[in-house]
C-alpha positions as CSV (number, residue, x, y, z in Angstrom):
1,X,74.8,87.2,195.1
2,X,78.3,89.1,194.7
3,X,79.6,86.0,193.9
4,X,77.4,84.9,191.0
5,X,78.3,88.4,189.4
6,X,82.0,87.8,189.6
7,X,82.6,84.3,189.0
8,X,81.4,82.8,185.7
9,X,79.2,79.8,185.9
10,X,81.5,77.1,184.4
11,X,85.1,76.8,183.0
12,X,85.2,75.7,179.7
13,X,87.4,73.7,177.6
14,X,89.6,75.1,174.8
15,X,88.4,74.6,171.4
16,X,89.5,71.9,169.5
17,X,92.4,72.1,167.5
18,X,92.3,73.7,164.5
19,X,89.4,75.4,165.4
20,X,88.2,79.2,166.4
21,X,85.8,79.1,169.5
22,X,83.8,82.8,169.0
23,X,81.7,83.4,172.0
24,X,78.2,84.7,171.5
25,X,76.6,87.1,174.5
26,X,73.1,87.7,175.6
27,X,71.9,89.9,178.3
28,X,68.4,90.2,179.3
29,X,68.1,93.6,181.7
30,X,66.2,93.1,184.7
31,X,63.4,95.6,185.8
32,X,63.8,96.9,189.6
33,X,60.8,95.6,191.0
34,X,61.6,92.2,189.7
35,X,65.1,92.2,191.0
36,X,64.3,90.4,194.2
37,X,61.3,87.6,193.2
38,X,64.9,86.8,190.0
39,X,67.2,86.4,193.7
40,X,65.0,84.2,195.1
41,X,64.5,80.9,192.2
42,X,68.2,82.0,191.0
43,X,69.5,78.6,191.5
44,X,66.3,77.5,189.7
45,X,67.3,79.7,187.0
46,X,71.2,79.1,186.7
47,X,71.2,75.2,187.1
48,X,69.2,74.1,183.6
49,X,70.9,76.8,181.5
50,X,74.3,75.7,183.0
51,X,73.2,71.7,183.1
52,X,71.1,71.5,180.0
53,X,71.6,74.3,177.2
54,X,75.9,74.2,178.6
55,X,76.1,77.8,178.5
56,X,77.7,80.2,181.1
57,X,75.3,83.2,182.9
58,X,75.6,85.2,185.5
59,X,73.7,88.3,187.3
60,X,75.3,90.9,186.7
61,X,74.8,93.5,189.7
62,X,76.8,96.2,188.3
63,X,74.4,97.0,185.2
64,X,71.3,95.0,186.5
65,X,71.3,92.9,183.7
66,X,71.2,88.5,183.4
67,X,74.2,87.7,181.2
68,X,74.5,84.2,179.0
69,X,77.4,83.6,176.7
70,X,78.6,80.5,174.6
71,X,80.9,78.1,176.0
72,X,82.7,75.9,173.6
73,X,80.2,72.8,174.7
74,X,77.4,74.8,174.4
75,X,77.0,73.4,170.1
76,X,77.8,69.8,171.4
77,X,74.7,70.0,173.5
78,X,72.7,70.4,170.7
79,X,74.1,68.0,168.0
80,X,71.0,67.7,165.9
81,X,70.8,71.1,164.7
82,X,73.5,73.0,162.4
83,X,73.2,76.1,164.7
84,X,72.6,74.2,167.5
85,X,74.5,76.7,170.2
86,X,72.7,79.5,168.8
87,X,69.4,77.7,169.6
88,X,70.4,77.1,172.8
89,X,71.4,80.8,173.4
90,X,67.7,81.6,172.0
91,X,66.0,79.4,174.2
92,X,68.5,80.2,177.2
93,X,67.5,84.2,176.7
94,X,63.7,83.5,176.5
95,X,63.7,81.5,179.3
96,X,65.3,84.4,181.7
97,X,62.9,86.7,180.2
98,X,59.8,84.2,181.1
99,X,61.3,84.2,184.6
100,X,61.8,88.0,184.8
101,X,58.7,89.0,183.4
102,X,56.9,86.4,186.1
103,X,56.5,82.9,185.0
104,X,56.7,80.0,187.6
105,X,60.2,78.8,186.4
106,X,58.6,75.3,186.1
107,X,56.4,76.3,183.7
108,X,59.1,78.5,181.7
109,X,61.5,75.5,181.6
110,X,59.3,74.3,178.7
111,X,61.2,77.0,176.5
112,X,64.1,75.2,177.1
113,X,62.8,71.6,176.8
114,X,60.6,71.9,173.8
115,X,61.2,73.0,170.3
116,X,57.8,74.2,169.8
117,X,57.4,77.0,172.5
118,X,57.9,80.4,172.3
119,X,57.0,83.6,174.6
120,X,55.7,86.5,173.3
121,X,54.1,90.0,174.9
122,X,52.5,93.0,173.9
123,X,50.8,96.4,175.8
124,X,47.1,96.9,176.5
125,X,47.7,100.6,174.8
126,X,48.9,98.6,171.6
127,X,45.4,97.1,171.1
128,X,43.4,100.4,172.5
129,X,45.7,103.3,172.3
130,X,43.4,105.6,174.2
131,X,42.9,103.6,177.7
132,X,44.5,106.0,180.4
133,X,43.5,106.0,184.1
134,X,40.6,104.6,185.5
135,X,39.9,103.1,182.0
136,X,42.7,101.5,181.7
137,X,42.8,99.7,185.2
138,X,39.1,98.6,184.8
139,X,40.0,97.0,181.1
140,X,43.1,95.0,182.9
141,X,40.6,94.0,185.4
142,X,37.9,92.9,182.7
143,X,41.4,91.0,181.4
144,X,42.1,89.1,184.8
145,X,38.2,88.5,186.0
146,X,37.6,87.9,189.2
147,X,39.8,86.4,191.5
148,X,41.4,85.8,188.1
149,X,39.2,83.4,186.6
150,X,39.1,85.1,183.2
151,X,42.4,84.7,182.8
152,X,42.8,81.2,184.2
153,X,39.9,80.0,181.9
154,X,41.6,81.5,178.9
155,X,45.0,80.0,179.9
156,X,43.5,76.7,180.2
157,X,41.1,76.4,177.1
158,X,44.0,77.5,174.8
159,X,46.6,75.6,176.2
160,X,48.8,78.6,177.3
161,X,50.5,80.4,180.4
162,X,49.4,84.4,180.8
163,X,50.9,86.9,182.9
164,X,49.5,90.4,183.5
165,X,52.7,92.6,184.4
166,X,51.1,96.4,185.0
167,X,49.8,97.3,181.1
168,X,52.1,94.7,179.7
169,X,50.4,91.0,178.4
170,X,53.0,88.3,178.2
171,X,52.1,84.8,176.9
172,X,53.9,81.2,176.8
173,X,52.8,78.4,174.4
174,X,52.7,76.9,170.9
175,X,52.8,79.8,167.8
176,X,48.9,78.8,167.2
177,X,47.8,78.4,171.1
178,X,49.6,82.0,171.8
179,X,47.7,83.5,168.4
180,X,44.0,82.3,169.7
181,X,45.0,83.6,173.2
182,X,46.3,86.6,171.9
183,X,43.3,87.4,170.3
184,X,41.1,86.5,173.2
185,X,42.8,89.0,175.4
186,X,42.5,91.3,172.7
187,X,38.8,91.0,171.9
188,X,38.2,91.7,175.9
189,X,40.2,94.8,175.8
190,X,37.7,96.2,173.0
191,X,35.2,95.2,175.6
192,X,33.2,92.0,174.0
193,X,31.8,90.2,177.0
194,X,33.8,87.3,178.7
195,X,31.3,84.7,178.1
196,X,31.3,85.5,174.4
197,X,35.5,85.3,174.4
198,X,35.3,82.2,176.3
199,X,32.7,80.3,173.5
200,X,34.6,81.8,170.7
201,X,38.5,80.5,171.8
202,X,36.1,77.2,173.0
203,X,35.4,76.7,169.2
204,X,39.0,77.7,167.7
205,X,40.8,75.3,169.7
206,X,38.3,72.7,169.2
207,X,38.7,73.0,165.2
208,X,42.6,73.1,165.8
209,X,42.2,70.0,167.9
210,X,40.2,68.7,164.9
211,X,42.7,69.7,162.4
212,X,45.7,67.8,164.1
């Protein structure tokens, strides 16, 4: 892995002439404990930012941190859109941080494949500040069901990918998918009852559906 730190992940061409390349950066830090699962699918990781999105990233061991900067092919990958390396840099950057914060990396590649899918987390504590101790564990239990099935149920009526990271909720999917989710999750950390989430999000998406 010394080697993907040091070397950068492709050479790029000089700018055209008559034109000034300026490089953008990104780095995503990487938590300890999820320093080893990032090592394992890193290939997974480096080949569709590299192939697809034409940017440059490496780990970088030193400060513990993904890195992803702008190459000069990196716009000309995205020729549709006037800030199309930008874009890219965007998606690039919330793709790692699906990965990191423990999405399959074939469901986070939809960040970088499709305009229309964001990722977006938030803490238990920020919906019921006073959960501490036992409290708190039983309400992220309540949030997972058992053998996970609360959380599977919700992830599949609204269309959405969930992952439960200690206190920390992140979700994957479509602005209005990741709202009625969000609020599902939020509803069972006040304590309404599963089967009451479950017929509620049932008849949001089901008017959404309608609606489209």
């Amino acid at each position: 892995m010394s080697e993907v730190a040091e070397k950068p992940a492709n050479t790029p061409r000089p700018a055209p002439e008559g034109e000034k390349f300026i490089r953008e950066v990104r780095s995503v830090k990487i938590p300890h404990h999820r320093f080893p699962p990032l090592k394992k699918v890193w290939m997974e990781v480096y080949t569709p930012v590299v192939e697809y999105c034409k940017l440059e990233i490496r780990m970088n061991l030193k400060t513990r941190t993904v890195d992803l900067r702008t190459s000069p092919q990196t716009a000309a990958a995205n020729p549709g859109h006037p800030n199309g390396g930008k874009v890219l840099l965007q998606k690039a950057e919330d793709f790692v941080k699906a990965v990191i914060a423990g999405f399959d990396v074939k469901d986070a590649i939809a960040l970088i494949r499709m305009d229309d899918v964001f990722i977006e987390g938030f803490e238990v504590k920020d919906v019921r500040a006073n959960l501490a101790g036992d409290n708190l564990s039983r309400c992220i239990g309540r949030i997972s069901g058992s053998h996970g099935k609360t959380k599977y149920t919700i992830e599949n009526v609204t269309r959405t990918r969930i992952v439960i990271a200690d206190t920390r909720i992140w979700l994957m999917g479509t602005t209005q998918n990741i709202r009625v989710a969000r609020d599902a999750l939020c509803d069972l950390i006040r304590g309404s009852p599963a089967a009451k989430v479950y017929t509620r999000i049932r008849s949001v998406m089901n008017r959404v559906n309608d609606t489209y």
